[in-house]
C-alpha positions in Angstrom: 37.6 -16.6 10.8 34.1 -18.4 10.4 32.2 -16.2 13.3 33.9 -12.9 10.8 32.7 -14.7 7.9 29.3 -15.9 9.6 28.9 -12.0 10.7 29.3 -10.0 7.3 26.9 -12.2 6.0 24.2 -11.7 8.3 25.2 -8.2 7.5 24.9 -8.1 4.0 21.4 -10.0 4.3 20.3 -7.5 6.6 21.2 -4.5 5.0 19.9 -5.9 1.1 16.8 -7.6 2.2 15.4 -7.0 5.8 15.9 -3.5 6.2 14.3 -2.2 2.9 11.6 -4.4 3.7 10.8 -3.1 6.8 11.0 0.7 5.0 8.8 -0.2 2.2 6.3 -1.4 5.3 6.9 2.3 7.1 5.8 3.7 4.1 2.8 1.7 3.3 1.6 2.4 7.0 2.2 5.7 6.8 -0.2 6.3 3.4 -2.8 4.0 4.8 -3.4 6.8 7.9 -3.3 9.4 5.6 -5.9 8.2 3.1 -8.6 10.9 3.1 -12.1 11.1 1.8 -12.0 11.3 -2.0 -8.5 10.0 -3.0 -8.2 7.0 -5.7 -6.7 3.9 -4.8 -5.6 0.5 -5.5 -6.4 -2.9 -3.5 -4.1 -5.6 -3.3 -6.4 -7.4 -5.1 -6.7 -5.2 -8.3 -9.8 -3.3 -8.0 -9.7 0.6 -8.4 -11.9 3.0 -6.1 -12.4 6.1 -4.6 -12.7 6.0 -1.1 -16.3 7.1 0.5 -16.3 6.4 3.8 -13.4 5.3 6.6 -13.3 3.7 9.8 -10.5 2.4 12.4 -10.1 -0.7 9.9 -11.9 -0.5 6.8 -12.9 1.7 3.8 -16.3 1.9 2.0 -14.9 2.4 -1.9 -16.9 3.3 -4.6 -16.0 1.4 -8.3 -17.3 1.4 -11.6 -20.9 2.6 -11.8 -23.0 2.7 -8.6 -20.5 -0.8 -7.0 -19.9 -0.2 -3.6 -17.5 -2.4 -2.0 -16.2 -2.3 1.9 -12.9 -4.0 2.4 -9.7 -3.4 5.3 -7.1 -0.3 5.2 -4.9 -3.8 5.4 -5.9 -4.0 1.6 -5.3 -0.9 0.0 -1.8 -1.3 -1.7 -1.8 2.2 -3.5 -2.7 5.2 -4.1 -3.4 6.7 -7.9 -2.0 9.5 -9.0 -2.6 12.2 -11.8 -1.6 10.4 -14.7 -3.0 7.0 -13.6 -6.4 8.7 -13.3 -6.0 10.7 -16.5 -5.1 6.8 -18.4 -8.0 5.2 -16.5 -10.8 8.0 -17.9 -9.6 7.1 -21.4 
């Protein structure tokens, strides 16, 4: 009855925890590699650019003004879309 017990609960943690996880970190991947030339994104850390230049590992970004600012794919959390843009110009 415990090992039953012991079993849909490793279950449950899997499916509501691990596994999403490990999806949300598929995804992320997978819009890291197709970052292109020209699209907006976030870092983790907050600042907003749009990327210049890429290499195996990092991206040259451009920010506010003439700021250039290299940093890893590793840090890029997002990418901005349409309406982000439109409420940063403002």
């Amino acid at each position: 009855m415990q090992l039953v017990m012991l079993l849909l609960i490793l279950g449950v943690f899997y499916f509501f925890m691990i596994r999403p996880q490990m999806k949300k970190q598929k995804e992320l991947k997978k819009f890291r590699e197709s970052l292109t030339i020209g699209d907006k994104v976030v870092t983790i850390g907050g600042i907003h650019g749009k990327v210049l230049e890429m290499d195996d590992t990092s991206i040259l970004l451009s920010c506010e003004g003439s700021t250039k600012i290299r940093v890893e794919k590793s840090a890029v959390s997002t990418g901005m879309d349409a309406q982000q843009i439109a409420q940063t110009n403002k």
